[in-house]
C-alpha positions, 0 to 999 in steps of 0.5 A, spaced: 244 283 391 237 284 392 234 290 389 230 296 393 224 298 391 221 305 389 218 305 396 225 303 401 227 308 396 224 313 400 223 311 406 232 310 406 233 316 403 236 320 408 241 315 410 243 312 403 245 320 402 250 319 407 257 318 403 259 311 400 252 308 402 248 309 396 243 303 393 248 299 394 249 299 401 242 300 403 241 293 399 247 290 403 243 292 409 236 289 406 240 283 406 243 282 413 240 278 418 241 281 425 241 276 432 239 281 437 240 277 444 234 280 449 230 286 447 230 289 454 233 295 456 238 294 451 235 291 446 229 295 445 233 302 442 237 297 438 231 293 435 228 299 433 233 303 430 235 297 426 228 295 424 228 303 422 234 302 417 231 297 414 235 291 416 233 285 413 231 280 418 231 281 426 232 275 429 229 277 437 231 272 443 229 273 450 225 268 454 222 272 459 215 275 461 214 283 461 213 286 468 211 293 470 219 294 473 221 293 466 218 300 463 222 304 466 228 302 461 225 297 456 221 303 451 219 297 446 213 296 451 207 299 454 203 298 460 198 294 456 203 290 454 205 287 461 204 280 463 206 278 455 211 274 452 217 280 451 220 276 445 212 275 441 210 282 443 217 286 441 215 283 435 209 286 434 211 293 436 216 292 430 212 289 426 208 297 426 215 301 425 217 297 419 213 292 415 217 290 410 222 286 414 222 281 417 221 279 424 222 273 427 221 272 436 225 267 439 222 265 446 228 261 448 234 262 453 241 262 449 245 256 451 251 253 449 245 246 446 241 252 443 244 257 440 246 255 434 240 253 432 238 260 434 243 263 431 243 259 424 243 263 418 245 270 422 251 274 419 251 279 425 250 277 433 248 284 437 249 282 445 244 286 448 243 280 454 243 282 462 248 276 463 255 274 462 254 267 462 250 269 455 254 273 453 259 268 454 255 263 450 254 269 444 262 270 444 264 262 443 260 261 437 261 268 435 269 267 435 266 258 432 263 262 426 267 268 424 261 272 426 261 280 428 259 281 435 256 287 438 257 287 446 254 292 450 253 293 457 250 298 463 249 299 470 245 305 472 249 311 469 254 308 467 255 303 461 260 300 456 260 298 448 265 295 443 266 290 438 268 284 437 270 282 430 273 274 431 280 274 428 282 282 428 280 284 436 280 281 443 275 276 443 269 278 449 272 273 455 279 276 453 276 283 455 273 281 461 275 273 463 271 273 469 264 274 470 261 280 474 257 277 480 249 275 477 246 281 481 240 285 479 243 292 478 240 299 478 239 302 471 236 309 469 233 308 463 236 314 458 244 309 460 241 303 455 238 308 450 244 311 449 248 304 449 243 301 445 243 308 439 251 305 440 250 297 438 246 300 432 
């Protein structure tokens, strides 16, 4: 077990008050490393909050640009960040809100061929993607590794969460064996903030 510091002891006092979480568990957190599967409307509440508790390594995965039509929802990034790599500039917004975890941007889609290299080492997978097809992707080698999943999704106001834990739940493709048409959908931004505040 790795032991937290004087420092991370102030910084996690709040929530290491919370009952059965203690320096036990706050060590347990420093320990984990988190896959976060995009950082975009989802991803960027999940990162941050993560990285806030303390969570010992993010692995952040998207192989997108940022754009201006992005900011509406995606609260990681600013104007001046536009045109950057999402993967390379959410890293370094982390960086700011917690430097004594690790961050490590991955500027690659997930595919079946990539994303056990991607996901090596991970314990958990978060699945904050804008499609099925990779969440699919997530779901299969969650299921191959025994690994938790945290699926969250939205369109406009409206949004959906669960957890899959492979062997104790319905596996992802069980809860929705077909995938929704690949369209872009309207999202209100707070919808992705609320779901995201959940997956974390």
């Amino acid at each position: 077990m790795t032991d937290i510091s004087d420092r991370e002891k102030t910084r996690y006092n709040r929530q290491m008050m919370i009952s059965d979480w203690g320096e036990k568990g706050q060590e347990k957190i420093k320990e984990t490393k988190a896959l976060i599967a995009g950082v975009g409307g989802l991803g960027s509440p999940v990162s941050i909050y993560l990285a806030a508790a303390g969570v010992g390594e993010l692995k952040i995965v998207d192989p997108d640009n940022l754009d201006l039509s992005n900011l509406n929802r995606q609260i990681l990034y600013d104007e001046g960040d536009i045109g950057e790599r999402k993967a390379l500039s959410a890293a370094k917004s982390l960086r700011k809100i917690n430097s004594d975890i690790k961050i490590t941007p991955v500027d690659e889609k997930i595919t079946e061929k990539s994303i056990e290299n991607i996901a090596e080492n991970c314990d958990v997978l978060v699945d904050c993607m804008d499609n099925f097809s990779g969440r699919y992707v997530l779901n299969k080698f969650a299921y191959e590794e025994g690994m938790p999943l945290f699926h969250a999704a939205v369109e406009g106001m409206d949004g959906q969460a669960t957890t899959i834990i492979p062997s104790e739940t319905p596996c992802l493709k069980c809860v929705f064996p077909n995938s929704p048409p690949s369209t872009k959908v309207p999202v209100l931004g707070a919808t992705p903030g609320l779901l995201g505040s959940i997956q974390a």
